[in-house]
Every structure is written in C-alpha cells, then in structure tokens.
Rosetta silent file (secondary structure, phi, psi, omega in degrees, C-alpha in Angstrom):
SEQUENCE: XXXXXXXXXXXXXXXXXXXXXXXXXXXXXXXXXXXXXXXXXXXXXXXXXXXXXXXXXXXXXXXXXXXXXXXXXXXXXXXXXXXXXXXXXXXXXXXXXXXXXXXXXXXXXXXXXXXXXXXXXXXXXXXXXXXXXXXXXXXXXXXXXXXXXXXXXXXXXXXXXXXXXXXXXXXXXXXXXXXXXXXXXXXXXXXXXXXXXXXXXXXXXXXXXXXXXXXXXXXXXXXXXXXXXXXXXXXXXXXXXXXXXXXXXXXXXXXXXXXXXXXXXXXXXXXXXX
SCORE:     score description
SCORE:     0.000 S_00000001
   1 L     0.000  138.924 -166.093  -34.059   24.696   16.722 S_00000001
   2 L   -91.173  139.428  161.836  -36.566   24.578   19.546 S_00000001
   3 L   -94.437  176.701 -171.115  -37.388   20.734   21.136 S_00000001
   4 H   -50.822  -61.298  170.027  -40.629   19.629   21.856 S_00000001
   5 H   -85.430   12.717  111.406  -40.456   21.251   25.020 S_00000001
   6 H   -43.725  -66.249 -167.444  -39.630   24.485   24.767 S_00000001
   7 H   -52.750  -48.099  172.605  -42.106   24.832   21.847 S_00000001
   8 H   -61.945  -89.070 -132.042  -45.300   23.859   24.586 S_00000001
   9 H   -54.360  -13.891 -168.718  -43.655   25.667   27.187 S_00000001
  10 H  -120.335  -12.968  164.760  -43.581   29.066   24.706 S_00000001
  11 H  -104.414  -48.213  172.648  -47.055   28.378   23.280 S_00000001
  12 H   -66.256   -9.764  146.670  -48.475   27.987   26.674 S_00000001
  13 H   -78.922  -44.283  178.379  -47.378   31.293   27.481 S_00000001
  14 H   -45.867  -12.484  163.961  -48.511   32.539   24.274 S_00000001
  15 H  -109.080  -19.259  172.265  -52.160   31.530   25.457 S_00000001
  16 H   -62.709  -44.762 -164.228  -51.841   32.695   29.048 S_00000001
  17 H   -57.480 -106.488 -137.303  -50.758   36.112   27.436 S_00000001
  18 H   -18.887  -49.027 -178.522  -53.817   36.074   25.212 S_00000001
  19 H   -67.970  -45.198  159.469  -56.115   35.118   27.839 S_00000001
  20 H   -43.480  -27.943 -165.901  -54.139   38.135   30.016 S_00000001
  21 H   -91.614  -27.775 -166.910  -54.706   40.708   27.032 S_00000001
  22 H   -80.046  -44.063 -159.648  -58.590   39.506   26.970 S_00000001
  23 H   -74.895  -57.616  171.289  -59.025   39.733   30.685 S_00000001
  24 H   -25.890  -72.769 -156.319  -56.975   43.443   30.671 S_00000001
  25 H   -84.507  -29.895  158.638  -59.074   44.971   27.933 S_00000001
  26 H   -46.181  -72.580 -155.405  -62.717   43.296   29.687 S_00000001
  27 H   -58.916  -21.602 -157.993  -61.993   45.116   32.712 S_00000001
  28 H   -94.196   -7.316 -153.516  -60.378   48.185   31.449 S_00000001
  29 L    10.322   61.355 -158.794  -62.908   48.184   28.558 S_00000001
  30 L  -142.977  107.369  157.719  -60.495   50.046   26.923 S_00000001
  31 L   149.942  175.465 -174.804  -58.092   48.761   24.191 S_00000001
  32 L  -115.431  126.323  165.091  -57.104   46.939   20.706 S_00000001
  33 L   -99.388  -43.075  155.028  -57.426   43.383   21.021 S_00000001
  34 H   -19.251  -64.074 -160.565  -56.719   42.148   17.012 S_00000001
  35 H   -87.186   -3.918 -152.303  -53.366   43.754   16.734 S_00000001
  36 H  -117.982  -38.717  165.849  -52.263   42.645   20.287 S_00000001
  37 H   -62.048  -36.999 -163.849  -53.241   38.635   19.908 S_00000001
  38 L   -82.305   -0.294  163.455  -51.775   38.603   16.551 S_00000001
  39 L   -96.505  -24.807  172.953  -48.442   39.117   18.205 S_00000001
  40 H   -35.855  -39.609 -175.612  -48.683   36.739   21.165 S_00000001
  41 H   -81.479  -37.394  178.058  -46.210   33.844   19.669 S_00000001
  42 H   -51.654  -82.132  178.338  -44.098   36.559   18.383 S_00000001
  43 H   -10.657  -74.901 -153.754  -44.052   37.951   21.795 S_00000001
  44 H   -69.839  -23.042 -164.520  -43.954   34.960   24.116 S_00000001
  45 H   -67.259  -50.379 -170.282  -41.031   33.380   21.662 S_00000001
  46 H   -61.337  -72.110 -148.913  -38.926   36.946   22.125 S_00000001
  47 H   -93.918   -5.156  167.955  -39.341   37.050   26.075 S_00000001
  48 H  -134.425   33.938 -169.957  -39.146   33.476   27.205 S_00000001
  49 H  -143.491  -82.974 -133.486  -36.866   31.939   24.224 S_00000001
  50 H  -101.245  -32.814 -144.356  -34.822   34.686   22.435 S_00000001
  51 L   -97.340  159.930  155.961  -34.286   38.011   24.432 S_00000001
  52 L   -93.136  129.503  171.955  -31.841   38.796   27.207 S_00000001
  53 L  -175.803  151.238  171.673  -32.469   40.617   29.864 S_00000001
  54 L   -64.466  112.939  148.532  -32.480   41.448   34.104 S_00000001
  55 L   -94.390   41.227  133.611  -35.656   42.033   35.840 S_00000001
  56 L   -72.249  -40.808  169.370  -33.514   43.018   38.468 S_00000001
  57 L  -141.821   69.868 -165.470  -31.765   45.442   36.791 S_00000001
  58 L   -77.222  -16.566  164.231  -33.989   46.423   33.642 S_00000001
  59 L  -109.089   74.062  154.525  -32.001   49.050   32.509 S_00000001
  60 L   -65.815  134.962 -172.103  -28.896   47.013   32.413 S_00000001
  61 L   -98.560   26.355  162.838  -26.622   48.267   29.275 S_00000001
  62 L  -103.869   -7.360 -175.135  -26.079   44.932   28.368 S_00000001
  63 L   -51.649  140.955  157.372  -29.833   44.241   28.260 S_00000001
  64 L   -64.471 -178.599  178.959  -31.461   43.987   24.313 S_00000001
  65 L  -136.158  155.946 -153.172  -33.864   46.771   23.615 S_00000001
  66 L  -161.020  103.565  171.577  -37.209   45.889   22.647 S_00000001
  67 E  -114.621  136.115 -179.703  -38.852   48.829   20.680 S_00000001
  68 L  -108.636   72.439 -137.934  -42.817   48.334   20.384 S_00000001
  69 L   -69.212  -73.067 -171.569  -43.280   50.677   17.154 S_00000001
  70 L   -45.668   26.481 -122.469  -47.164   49.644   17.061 S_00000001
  71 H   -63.789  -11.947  154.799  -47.814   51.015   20.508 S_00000001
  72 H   -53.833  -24.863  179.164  -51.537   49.922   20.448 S_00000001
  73 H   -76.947   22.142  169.484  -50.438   46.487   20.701 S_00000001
  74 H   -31.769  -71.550 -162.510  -49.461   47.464   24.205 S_00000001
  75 H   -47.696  -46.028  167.927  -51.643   44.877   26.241 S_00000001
  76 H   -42.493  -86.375 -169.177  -49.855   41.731   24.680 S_00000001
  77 H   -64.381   -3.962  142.216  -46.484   43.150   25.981 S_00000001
  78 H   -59.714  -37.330  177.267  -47.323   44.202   29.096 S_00000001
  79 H   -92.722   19.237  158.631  -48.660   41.077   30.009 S_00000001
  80 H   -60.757  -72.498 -174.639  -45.038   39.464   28.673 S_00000001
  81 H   -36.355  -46.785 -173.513  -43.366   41.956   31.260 S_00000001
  82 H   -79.504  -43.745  167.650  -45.625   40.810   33.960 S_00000001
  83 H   -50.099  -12.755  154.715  -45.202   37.553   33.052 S_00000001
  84 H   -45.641  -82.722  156.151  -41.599   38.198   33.283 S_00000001
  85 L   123.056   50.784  135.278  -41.705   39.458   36.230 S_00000001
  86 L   -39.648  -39.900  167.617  -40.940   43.140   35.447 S_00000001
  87 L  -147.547  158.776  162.555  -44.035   43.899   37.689 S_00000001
  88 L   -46.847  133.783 -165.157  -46.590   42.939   39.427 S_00000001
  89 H   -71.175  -18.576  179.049  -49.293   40.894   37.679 S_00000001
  90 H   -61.642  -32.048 -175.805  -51.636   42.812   39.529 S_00000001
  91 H   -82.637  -30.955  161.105  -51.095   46.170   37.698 S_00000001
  92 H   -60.238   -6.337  130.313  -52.621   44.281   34.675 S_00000001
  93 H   -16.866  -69.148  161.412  -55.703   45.211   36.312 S_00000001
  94 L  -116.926   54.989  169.039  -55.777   48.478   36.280 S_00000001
  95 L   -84.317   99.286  177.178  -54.558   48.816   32.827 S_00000001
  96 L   119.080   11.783  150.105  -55.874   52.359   31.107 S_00000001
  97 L   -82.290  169.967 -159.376  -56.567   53.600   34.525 S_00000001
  98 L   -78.357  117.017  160.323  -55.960   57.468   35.646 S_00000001
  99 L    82.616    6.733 -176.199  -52.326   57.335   37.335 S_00000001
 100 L   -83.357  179.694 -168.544  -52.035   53.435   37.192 S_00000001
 101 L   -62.600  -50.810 -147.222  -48.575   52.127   35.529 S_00000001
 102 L  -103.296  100.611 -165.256  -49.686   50.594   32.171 S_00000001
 103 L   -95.324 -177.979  178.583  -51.319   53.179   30.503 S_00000001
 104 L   -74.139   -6.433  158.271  -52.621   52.523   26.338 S_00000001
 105 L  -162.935  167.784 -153.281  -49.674   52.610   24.843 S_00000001
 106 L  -101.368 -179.650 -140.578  -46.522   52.540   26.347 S_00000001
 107 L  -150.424  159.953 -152.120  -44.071   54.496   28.417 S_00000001
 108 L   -71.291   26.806 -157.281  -40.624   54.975   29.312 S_00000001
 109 L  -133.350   17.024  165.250  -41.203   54.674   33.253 S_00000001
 110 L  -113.462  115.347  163.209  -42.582   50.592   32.972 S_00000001
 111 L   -45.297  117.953 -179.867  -40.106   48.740   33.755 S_00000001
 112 L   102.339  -26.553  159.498  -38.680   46.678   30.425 S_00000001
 113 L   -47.995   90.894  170.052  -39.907   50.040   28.191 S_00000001
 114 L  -112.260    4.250  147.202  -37.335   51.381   26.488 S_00000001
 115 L  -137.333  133.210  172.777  -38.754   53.878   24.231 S_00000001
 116 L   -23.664  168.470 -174.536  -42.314   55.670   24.507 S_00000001
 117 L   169.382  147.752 -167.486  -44.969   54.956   21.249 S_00000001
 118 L   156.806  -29.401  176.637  -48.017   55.589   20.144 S_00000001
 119 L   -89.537  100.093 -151.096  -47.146   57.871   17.131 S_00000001
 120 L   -80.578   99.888 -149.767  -47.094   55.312   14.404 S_00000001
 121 L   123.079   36.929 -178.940  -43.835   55.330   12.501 S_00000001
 122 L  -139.714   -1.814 -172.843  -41.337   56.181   14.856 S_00000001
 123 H   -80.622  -37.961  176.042  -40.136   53.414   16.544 S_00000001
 124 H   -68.273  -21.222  175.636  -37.785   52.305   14.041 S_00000001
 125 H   -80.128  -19.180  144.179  -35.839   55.226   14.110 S_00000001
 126 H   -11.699  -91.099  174.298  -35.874   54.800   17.709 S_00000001
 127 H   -34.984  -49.958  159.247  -34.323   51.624   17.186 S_00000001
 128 H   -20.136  -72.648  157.494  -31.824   52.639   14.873 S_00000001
 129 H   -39.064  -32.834 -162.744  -30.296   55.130   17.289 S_00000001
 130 H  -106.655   -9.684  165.215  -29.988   52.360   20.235 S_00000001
 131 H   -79.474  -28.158  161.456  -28.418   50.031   17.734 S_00000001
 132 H   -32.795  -62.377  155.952  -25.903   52.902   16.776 S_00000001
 133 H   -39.122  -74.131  173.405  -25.190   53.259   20.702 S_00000001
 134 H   -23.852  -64.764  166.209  -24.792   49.782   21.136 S_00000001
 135 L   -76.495  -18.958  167.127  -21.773   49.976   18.681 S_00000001
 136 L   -78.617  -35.852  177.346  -20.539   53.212   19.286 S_00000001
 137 L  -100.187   22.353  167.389  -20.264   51.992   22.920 S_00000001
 138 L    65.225   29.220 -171.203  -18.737   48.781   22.267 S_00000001
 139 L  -138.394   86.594  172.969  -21.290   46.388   23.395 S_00000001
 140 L   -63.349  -21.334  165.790  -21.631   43.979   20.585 S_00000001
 141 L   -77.722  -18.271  178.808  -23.963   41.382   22.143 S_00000001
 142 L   -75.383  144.424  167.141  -26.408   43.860   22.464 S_00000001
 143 L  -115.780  175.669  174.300  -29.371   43.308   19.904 S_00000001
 144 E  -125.324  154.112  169.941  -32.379   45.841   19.249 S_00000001
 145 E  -148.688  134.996 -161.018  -35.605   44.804   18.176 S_00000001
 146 E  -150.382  124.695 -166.008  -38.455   46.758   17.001 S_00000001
 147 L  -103.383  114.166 -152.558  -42.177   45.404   16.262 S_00000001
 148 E  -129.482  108.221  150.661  -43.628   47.247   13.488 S_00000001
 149 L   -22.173  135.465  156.535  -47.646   47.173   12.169 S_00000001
 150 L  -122.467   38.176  130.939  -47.998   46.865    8.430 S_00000001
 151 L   -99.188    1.049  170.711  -50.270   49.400    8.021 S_00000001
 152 H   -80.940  -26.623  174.164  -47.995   51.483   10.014 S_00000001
 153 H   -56.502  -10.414  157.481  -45.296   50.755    7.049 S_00000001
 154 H   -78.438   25.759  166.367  -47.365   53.630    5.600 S_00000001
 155 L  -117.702  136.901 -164.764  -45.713   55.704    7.113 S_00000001
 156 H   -55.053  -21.386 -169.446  -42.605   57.636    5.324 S_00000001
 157 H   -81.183  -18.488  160.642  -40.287   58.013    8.633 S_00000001
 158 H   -32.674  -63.959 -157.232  -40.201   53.508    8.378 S_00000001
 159 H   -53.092  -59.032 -170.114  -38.792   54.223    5.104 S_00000001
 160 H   -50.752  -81.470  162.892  -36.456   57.332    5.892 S_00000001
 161 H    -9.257  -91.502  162.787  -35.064   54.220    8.812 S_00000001
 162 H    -3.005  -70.151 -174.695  -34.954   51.898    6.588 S_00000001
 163 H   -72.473  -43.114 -169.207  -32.451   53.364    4.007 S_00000001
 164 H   -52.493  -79.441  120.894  -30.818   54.557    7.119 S_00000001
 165 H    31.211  -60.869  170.247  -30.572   51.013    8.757 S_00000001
 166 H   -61.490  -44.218  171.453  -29.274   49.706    5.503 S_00000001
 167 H   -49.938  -62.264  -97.720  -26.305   52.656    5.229 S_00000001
 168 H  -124.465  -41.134 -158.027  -25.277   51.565    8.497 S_00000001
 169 L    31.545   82.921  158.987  -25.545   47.790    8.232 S_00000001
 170 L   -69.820  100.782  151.625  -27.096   47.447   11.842 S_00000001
 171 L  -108.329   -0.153  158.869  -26.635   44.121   11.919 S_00000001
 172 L   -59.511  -14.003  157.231  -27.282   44.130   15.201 S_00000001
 173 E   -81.140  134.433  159.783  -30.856   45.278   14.574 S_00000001
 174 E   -83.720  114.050  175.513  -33.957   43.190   14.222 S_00000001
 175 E  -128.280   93.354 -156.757  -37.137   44.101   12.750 S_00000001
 176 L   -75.613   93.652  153.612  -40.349   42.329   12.949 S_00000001
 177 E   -59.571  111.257 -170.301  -43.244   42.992   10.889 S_00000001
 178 L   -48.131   21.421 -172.916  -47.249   41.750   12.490 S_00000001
 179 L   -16.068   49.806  163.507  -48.546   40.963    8.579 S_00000001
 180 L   -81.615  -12.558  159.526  -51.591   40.628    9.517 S_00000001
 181 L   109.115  -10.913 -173.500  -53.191   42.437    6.650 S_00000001
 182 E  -115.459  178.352  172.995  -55.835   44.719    8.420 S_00000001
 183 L  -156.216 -163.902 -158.534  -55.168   47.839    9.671 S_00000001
 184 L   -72.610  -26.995 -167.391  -57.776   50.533   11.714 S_00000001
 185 L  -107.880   -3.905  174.105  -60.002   51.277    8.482 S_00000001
 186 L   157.343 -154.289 -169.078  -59.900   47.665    6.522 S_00000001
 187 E   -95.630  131.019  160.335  -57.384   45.538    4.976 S_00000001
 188 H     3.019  -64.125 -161.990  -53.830   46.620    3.736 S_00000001
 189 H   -98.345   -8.200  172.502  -53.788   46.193    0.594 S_00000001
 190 H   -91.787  -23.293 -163.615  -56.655   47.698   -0.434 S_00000001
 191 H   -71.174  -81.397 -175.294  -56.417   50.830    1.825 S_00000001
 192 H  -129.264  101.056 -169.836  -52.572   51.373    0.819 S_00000001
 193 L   -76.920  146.571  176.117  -50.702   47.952   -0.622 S_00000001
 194 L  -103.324  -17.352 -172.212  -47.292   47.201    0.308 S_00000001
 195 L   -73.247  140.354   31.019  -46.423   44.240   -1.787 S_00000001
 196 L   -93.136   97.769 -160.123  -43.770   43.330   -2.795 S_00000001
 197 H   -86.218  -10.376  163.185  -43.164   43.773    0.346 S_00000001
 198 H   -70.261  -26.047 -169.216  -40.465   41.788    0.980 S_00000001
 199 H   -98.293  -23.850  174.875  -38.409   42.712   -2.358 S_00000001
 200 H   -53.182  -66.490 -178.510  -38.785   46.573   -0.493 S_00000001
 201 H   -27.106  -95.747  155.697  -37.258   45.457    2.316 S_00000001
 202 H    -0.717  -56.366 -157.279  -34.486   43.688    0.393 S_00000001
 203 H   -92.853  -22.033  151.399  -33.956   46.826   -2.347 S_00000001
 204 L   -92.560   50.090  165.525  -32.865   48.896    1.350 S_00000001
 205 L    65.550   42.311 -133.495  -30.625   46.684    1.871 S_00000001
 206 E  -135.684  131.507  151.043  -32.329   44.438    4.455 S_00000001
 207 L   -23.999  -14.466  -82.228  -31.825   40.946    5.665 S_00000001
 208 L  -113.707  121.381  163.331  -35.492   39.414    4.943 S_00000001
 209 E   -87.510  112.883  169.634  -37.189   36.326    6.766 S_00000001
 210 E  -108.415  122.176 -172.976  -40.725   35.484    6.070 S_00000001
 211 E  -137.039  162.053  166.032  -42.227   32.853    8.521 S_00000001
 212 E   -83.617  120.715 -175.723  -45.283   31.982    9.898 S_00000001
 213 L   -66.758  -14.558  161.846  -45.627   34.280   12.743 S_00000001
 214 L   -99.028   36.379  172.506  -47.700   31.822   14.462 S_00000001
 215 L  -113.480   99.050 -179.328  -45.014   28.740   14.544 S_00000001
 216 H   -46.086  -37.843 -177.679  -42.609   29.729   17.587 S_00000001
 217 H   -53.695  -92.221  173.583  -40.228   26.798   15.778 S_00000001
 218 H   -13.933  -64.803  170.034  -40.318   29.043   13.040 S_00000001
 219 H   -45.387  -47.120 -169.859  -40.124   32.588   14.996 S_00000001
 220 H   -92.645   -5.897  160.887  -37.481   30.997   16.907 S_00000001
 221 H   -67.446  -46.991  151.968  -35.489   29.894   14.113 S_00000001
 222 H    13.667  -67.556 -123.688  -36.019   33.390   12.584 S_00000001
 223 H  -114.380  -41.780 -175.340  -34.801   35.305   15.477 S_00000001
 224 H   -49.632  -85.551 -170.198  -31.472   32.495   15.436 S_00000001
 225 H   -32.011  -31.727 -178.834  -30.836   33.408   11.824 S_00000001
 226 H   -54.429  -53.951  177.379  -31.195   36.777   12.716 S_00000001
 227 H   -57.858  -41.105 -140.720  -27.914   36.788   15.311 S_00000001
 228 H  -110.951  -18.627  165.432  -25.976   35.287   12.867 S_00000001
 229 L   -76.911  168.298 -169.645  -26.360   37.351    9.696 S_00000001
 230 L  -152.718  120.096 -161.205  -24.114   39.754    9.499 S_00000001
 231 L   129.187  -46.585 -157.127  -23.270   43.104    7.062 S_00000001
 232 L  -128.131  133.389  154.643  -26.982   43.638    6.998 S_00000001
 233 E  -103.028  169.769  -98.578  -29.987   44.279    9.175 S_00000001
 234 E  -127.633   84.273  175.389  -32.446   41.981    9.781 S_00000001
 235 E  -132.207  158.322 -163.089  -36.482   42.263    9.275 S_00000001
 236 E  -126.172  117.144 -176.395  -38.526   39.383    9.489 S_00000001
 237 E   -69.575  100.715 -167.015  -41.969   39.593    7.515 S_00000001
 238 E   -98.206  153.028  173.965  -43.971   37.162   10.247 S_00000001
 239 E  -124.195  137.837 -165.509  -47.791   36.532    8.512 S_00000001
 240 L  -145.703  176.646 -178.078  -50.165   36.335   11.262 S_00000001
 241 L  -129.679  116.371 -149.083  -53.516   36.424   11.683 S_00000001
 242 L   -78.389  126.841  179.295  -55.375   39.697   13.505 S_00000001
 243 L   111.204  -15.461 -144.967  -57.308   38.432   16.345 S_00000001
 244 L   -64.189 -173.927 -157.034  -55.943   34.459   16.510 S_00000001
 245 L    60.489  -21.884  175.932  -56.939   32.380   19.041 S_00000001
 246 L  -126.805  121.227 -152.663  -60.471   34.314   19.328 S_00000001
 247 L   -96.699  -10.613 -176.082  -62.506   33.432   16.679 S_00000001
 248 L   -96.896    0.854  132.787  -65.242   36.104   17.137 S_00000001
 249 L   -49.316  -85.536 -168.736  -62.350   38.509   16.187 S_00000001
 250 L   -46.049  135.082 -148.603  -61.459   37.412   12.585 S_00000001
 251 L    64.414   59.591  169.150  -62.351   39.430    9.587 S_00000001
 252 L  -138.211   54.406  168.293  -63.698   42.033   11.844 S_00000001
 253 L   -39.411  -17.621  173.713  -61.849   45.433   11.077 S_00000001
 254 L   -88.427    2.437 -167.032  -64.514   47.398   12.722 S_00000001
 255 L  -105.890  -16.006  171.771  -63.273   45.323   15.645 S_00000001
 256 L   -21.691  -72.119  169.304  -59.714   47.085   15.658 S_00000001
 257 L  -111.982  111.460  156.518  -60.706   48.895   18.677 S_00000001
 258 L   172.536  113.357  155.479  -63.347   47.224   20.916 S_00000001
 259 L   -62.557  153.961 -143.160  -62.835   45.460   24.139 S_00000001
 260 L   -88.976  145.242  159.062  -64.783   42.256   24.791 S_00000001
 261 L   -82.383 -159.643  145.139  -68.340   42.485   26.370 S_00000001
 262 H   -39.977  -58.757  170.899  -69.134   39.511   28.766 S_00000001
 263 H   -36.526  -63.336 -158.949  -70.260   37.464   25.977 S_00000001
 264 H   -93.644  -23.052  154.293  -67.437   37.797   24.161 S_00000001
 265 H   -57.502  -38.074 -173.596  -64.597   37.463   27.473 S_00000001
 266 H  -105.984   16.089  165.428  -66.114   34.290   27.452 S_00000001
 267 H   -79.874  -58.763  170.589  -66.409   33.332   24.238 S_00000001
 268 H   -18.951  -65.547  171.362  -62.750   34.498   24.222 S_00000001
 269 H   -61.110  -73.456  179.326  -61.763   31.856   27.198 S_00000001
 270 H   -18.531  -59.146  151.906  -63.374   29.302   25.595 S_00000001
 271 H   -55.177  -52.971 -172.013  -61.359   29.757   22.249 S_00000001
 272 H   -74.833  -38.125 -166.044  -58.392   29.830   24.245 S_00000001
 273 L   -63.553  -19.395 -171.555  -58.907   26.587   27.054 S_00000001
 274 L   -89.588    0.000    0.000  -59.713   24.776   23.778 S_00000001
C-alpha cells in the first residue's frame, strides 16, 4: 500500500510526464498524444514505485524488462526514461527528428529499451521469450512487463501469447492493458469488441486485475499483487481514459494522431498546472 507520500510524489511525476509528452509532440509536431497520457499513472507508478532497474548499467541481467507493445505510446515513456535519468532530458527535444535518439516508436539502442515496437501485436511474445530467459537462466527476481493497447488485442499473435503465457505459467510476467476504449478509427467496441474481456484473459489461464488505471494506490497495489501470485501470469485490465489530464482531447478519436497547435500546448498546460 502506497502512503500519502509516495502517492503525490508518483502523481506529480505523472503530470510532469504529461506536460513532457505535450511539450515533445508541440515541438516535434509529430506524435499520438491520447494513447500516451492515458498511460502516464501507469507509467510514472512502474518507474518511480514498482520497477527495478540501473541507469548505470541499463542492461543489467538482473534489471526487469519493460516491453512497450503499443509503440505509439512512445512519448509518455521516453519522458519516464529521461526522467529517470536514462538520458538526457534534452533529447526530449528533438524527439521524431532525422538521426536524433527517440525516434516514434521505440528502439533497441535508447537506453532502458529492451525490445523494438511499432508493429502492433508483438510485444507480448516478446515478453514471453524474456520471461522464459529469465527462468531458464535462473534469475527469479527478474519480472517482465509488457503494455498492451486494447485495440491492439485485435490482433491474433496477443492471443497465440496468451495461450502460450498460460502453458508456461510465467508467473513472472506482467501484462498491462491501457482500456481506454478508443482505438485509431473510433471506439473498441464498436470497431471490434473485446468484452468479456476479462473472462478471456482468465479462460487462457491468466491472473486478472482490473483497477482504475488512473489511481497509482490502485496500480500500485496491482503491480504488488502481481509479484506475489504465483502458477499463473499476471494481466491487469487498468480502465483509463484516452487523453486525461487534457480536456480538449476527450472523445476525440480523430485526435489519435495530432500534436497540439499553440492553442492547444496551452490549453494543455493549463489542464495540467490546474
């Protein structure tokens, strides 16, 4: 259970990253801002709460792994890393420029990256494999964790994971679905529905938590519960909201992809200082 402080201290990074992800995607005018806010508590909970790891030594092989399945949400976890201090904050800058680090989705050569993404439905099997390693190499403290879109659960290679995942009992894996309900062309359930989506989960043989993805208490109980089951892996259905914190966002599915004008960075700050 988180105390009073630790919950402010992991929600006020969750609004500097937001405000970093707004400020990124102004300059770079380049980028998904929806899917990348609606992850921010998740985020800031995982990297200054839950996860272990060396920015000193980032590939340590005791480090977790941190698979980003959705790989459009890049700008939220890049500005975690930099906030980290994986890199310079400065490289959030030149994010989506020609030869700069932090390109639009992300790559194995940024420090705290450990697999490439962009191709939606692949990450979990990623994951799979480095939770396999992990146990095949004896290193039982390691966890994996891999943040997966739910319109990307339409894609069949989740699923193929999934059953896999279950065979295996990774319990050492983690898997964290954004619910936020929209995807690039409208909302979920009308496009392709997943519910029950939770009894899916469950029927491979799956762990399932459903929390509000924006209470870090929550998230971080979650993530707790997570460690401790055992037999089974882990996915935690978080319901979020695409866009929060920037209210000129919400409902807006044609808004998937578009970086902020002026107007709207500073309608954006505004929603956040408040």
């Amino acid at each position: 259970m988180l105390d009073d402080a630790d919950r402010v201290r992991i929600e006020s990074k969750a609004r500097t990253l937001r405000k970093s992800v707004m400020e990124m995607l102004y300059t770079a005018q380049s980028g998904h801002p929806g899917g990348s806010l609606s992850l921010a508590d998740i985020i800031s909970t995982l990297y200054f709460h839950d996860l272990r790891y060396d920015v000193g030594n980032p590939k340590s092989p005791d480090r977790d792994r941190v698979v980003l399945s959705k790989g459009h949400g890049a700008p939220i976890w890049y500005a975690a890393l930099a906030e980290a201090g994986f890199f310079d904050k400065a490289e959030l800058s030149r994010f989506r420029r020609t030869g700069a680090l932090l390109q639009g989705h992300p790559c194995l050569h940024i420090p705290g990256v450990d697999l490439t993404t962009g191709s939606l439905g692949l990450g979990l099997s990623g994951a799979c494999g480095m939770a396999i390693a992990a146990r095949l190499t004896h290193r039982s403290a390691v966890r994996v964790y891999a943040i997966l879109g739910d319109g990307e659960l339409g894609e069949g290679q989740i699923w193929e994971a999934a059953m896999a995942a279950g065979h295996f009992r990774l319990d050492n894996l983690t898997a964290i679905v954004d619910r936020n309900r929209y995807q690039n062309d409208g909302r979920t359930e009308e496009i392709l529905s997943l519910e029950p989506l939770a009894a899916k989960w469950s029927s491979f043989g799956w762990n399932v938590i459903e929390i509000d993805g924006h209470d870090v208490v929550q998230i971080a109980s979650a993530f707790k519960k997570a460690r401790e089951s055992k037999g089974q892996p882990t996915v935690i259905v978080a319901h979020t909201v695409k866009g929060k914190g920037v209210s000129y966002l919400l409902d807006k599915p044609e808004l998937h992809y578009s970086p902020p004008n002026a107007e709207q960075r500073e309608w954006a700050m505004r929603d956040l200082e408040a």
